[in-house]
N, C-alpha and C positions, 0 to 999 in steps of 0.2 A: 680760514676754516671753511669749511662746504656745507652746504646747508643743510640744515633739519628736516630730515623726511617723516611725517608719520603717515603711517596708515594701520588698516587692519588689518589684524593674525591672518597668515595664510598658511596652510597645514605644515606646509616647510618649516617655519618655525619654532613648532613643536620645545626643541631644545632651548630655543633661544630664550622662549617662553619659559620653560620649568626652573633653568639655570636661575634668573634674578627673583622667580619666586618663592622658591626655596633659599635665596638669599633672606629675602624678607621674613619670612617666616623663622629662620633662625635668629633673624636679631630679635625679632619677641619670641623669643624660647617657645618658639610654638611647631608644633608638626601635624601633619596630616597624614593618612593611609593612603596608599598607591592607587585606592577605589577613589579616593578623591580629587587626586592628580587628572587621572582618565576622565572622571567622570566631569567635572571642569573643562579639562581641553574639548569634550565632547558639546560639551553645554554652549561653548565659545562660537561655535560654525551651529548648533541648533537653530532653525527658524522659530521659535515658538515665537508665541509675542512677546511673554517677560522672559526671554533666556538673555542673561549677562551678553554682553561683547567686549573686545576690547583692542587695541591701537599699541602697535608697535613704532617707537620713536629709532630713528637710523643716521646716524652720519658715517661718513665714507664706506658704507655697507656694513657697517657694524652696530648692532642696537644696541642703545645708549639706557634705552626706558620701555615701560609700559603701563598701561593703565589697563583697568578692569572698571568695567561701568555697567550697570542695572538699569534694564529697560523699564519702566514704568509708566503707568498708565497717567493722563495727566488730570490734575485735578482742578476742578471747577467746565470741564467739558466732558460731554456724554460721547 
């Protein structure tokens, strides 16, 4: 087997991204609006300082996973 590549969403993506999150969202009966899709993929490449990120997992060029992760600010440092 070939090894596990992660890295982060690169706008390419885009699909690779919506396909298994809309997965997930359908195994909890749950959906979102189309504003929310965008507004998300848009959120994902924002600079802010607390805008989400997140890491596409890939073997033999096909993504396997991904995560979504929340920047936050740390606590107990100013």
């Amino acid at each position: 087997m070939s090894a596990t590549i992660v890295r982060p969403f690169e706008q390419a993506d885009h699909s690779e991204w919506r396909r298994p999150w809309t997965a997930y969202l359908n195994f909890y009966k749950a959906t979102v609006s189309e504003e929310v899709y965008e507004t998300t993929w848009r959120r994902l490449f924002s600079d802010g300082e607390f805008e989400p990120k997140g890491l596409l997992a890939i073997i033999d060029e096909k993504p396997i996973g991904l995560v979504h992760y929340p920047i936050t600010a740390a606590a107990g440092r100013l």
